[in-house]
C-alpha positions, 0 to 999 in steps of 0.5 A, spaced: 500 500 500 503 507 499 502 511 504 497 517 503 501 521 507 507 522 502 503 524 496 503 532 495 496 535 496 492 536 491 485 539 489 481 532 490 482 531 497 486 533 503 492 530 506 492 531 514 498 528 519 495 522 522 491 524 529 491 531 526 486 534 532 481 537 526 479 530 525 472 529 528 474 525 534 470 521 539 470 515 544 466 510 542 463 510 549 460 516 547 459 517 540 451 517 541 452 523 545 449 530 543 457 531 542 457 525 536 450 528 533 453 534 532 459 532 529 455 528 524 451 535 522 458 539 521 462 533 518 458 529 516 462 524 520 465 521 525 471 517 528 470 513 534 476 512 538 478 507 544 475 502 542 477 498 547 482 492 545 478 486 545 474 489 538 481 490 536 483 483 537 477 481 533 476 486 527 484 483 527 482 476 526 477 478 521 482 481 517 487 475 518 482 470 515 479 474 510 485 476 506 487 468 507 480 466 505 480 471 498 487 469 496 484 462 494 482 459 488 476 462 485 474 454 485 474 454 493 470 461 494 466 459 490 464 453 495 463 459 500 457 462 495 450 462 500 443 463 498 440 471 495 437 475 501 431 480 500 432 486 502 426 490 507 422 491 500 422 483 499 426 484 493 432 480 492 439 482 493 447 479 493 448 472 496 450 471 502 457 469 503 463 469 497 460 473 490 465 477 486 463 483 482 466 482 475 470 488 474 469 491 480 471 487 487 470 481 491 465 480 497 463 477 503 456 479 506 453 477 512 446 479 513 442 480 520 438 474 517 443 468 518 439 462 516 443 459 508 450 464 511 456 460 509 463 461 514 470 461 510 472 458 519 469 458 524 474 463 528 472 467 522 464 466 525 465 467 532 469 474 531 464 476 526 458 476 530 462 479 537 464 485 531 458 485 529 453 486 535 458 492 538 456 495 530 449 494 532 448 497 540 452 503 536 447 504 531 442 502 535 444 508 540 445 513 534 439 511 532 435 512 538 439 518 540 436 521 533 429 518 532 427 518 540 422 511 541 422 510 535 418 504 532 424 498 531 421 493 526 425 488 523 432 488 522 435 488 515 443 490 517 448 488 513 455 486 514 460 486 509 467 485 506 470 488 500 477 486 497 479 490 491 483 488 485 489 491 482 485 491 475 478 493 479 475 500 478 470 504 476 464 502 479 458 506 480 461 511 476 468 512 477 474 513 473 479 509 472 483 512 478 477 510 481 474 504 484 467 506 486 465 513 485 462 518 489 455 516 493 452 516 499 449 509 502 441 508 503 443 506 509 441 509 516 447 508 520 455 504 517 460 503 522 467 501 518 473 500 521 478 503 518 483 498 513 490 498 513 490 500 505 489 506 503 483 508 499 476 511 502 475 518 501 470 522 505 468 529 504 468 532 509 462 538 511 466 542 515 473 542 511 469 543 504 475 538 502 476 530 500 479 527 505 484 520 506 481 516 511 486 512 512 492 517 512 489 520 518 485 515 523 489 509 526 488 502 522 484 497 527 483 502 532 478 507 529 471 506 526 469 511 522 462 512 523 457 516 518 450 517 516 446 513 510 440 517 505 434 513 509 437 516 515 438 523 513 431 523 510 428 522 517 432 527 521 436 531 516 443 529 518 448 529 512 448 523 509 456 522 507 458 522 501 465 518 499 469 513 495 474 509 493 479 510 490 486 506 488 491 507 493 497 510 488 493 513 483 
């Protein structure tokens, strides 16, 4: 991966020190709070700190079994595809489990809705779902700090991992120098945990600038957390928009 914090700064993005105090930071104990729900509104994000070390330890693993598994056969992914989830509208979706988007990037979902999910381990399993229940009681306590009472219904979260190629690029409108084009997710809440490559860009409200994610937070130690299109027509927050770009452009 090439260090984005050696690259030159230019019209496209912002190149700030790792740990640069404009960052918007929070822990992760109090990223719910109305200091969190500000930072949304005048960022358009957030990143959680002090994450504590057994979620680190996790999303490690989960790192270490998924890069393990992704480099493969094609022929042994394959046997990880699952069955196709429907999504709140009935309307099916991607497998569960092991798919590849030709020309675009490799993927394993997990959808709240288990039943036909595939594991590639079941350490990976295990971790997983620890991760994932952390990701919910946040989104859950962003969701009622913003819409307070409101009615839960069935949950159709998400939870994926997306790797990458060298020859992927250009999905949702992107460039060539682009893996996936600037957008804002449907979603009401996403939690990422920031990777260890280079390549999400958000655009930060306040800077009025593209920033590196990865250039300015700490790989495996923060989650960098923001606001979906079904979210910020309910209650006006921002809803983020970001990319993916190839780390050397």
């Amino acid at each position: 991966a090439v260090n984005m914090l050696h690259l030159a700064p230019t019209k496209r993005y912002t190149i700030l020190e790792r740990g640069a105090p404009i960052v918007p930071r929070i822990p992760l104990a109090a990223a719910a709070s109305a200091h969190g729900i500000q930072l949304l509104k005048k960022h358009g994000y957030f990143v959680a700190t002090e994450i504590g070390a057994a979620l680190e330890n996790d999303v490690a693993t989960i790192e270490t079994e998924l890069e393990n598994f992704f480099a493969k056969s094609t022929e042994r992914k394959e046997k990880c595809m699952g069955t196709v989830y429907a999504n709140e509208r009935g309307l099916p979706m991607f497998r569960r489990g092991y798919e590849r988007q030709q020309h675009v990037r490799e993927c394993f979902r997990v959808p709240v809705q288990e039943e036909g999910q595939p594991w590639p381990s079941p350490r990976t399993k295990v971790c997983w779902r620890r991760v994932i229940t952390r990701f919910q009681a946040l989104s859950d306590a962003l969701l009622e700090a913003v819409v307070p009472g409101h009615e839960r219904g069935e949950d159709f979260s998400l939870a994926y991992c997306f790797r990458y190629g060298e020859n992927d690029g250009g999905a949702n409108g992107g460039t060539d120098n682009t893996l996936v084009g600037e957008h804002a997710d449907v979603s009401l809440v996403v939690v990422e945990p920031v990777a260890r490559v280079a390549g999400l860009e958000v655009y930060d409200l306040c800077l009025k600038r593209w920033v590196c994610v990865e250039a300015v937070c700490v790989p495996g130690k923060e989650l960098v957390v923001f606001v979906g299109r079904a979210l910020s027509s309910k209650t006006g927050l921002p809803a983020l928009k970001h990319r993916v770009v190839k780390a050397g452009r």
